[in-house]
N, C-alpha and C positions, 0 to 999 in steps of 0.2 A: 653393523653401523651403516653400512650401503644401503640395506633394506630400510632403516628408520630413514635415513636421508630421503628413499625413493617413495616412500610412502607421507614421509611430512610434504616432499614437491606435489603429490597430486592432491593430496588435504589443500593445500597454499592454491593449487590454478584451478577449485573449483569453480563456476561459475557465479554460488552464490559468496564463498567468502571472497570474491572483489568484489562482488554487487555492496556486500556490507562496510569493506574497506571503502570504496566508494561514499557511501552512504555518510559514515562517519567522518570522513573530511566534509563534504559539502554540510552535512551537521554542524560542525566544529565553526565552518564559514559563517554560516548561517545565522548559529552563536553570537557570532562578533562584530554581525552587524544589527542583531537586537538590541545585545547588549550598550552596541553603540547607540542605537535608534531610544532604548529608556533612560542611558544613563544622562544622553546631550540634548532631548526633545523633549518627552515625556517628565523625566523629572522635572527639570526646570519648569515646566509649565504646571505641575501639581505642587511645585516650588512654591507659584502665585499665594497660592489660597493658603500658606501657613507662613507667608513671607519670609521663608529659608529656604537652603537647598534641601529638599527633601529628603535626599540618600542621605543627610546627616543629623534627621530627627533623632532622637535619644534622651531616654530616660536614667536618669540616676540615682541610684536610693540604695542606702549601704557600703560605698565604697563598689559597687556591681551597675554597669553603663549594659543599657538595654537599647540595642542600636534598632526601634523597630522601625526606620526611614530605608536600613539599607535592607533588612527582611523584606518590606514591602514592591524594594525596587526588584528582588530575585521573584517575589510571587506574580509580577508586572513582564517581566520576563519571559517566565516557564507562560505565562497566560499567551501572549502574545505568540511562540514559539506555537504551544498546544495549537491555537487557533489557525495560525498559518500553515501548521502539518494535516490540520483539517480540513481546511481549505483545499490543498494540496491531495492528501488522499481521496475526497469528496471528487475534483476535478476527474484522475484519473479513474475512478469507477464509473463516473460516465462518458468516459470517452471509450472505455472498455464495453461495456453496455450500448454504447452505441454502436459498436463493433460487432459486437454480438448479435443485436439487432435484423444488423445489416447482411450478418452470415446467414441467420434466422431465414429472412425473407424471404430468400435463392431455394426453389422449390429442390425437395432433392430426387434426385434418379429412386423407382422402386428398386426394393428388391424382393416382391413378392409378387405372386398372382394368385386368380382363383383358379382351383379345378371345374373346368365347363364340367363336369358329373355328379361330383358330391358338392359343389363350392365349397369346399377347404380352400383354406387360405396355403399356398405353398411356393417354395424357393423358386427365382425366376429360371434359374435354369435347372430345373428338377426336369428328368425326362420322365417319370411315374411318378403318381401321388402316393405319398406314406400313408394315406388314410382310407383310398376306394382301390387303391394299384391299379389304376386305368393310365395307359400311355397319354402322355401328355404332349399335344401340337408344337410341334416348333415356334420358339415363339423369334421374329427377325431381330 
């Protein structure tokens, strides 16, 4: 039982599952200011053009209410969410990219030279080449 404990705490303080715990609150936040932002803004104003509230368009036929006003408000939703998570990943791959960029540019130290005999290409601090075995100059 100790060992399932000691092994569910380091499953639990990985670093990505609080990245995801994370993630899923500010989700859930996020959520509920969409849903605020369609159900008090957007409806009402797609309200206009069918002069109702929109979330309570619906169809009846049979004894069976085909609610397709509050369908459309979840599809208005997931739209709005989608596009904002796209925005949002779009943002951060180029600030990453920019990063990258910027690492890119920073010429880097060799680690190679040539052999003054054969020109092979070999390790900077190689004292013989593996290709002609000629001692190789100190290089400062």
């Amino acid at each position: 039982m100790k060992k399932l404990f000691h092994e569910f705490r380091e499953f639990a303080m990985r670093g990505n599952v609080i990245d995801l715990a994370v993630g899923v609150v500010i989700g859930a936040a996020f959520s509920a200011i969409v849903n605020s932002l369609v159900n008090d803004i957007v409806s009402p104003l797609l309200g206009l053009l069918f002069k109702n509230d929109f979330s309570d368009l619906s169809l009846s036929f049979g004894g069976v209410t085909l609610a397709y006003g509050a369908f459309l408000t979840a599809v208005i939703n997931f739209l709005i969410v989608a596009l904002s998570l796209f925005a949002l990943v779009k943002a951060v791959n180029s600030a990453k990219a920019l990063f990258r960029r910027r690492e890119e540019e920073a010429p880097a130290a060799p680690t190679t030279k040539t052999c003054p005999y054969c020109k092979s290409e070999i390790a900077l601090g190689a004292t013989r080449c593996p290709h002609c075995t000629s001692e190789q100059p100190e290089t400062e």
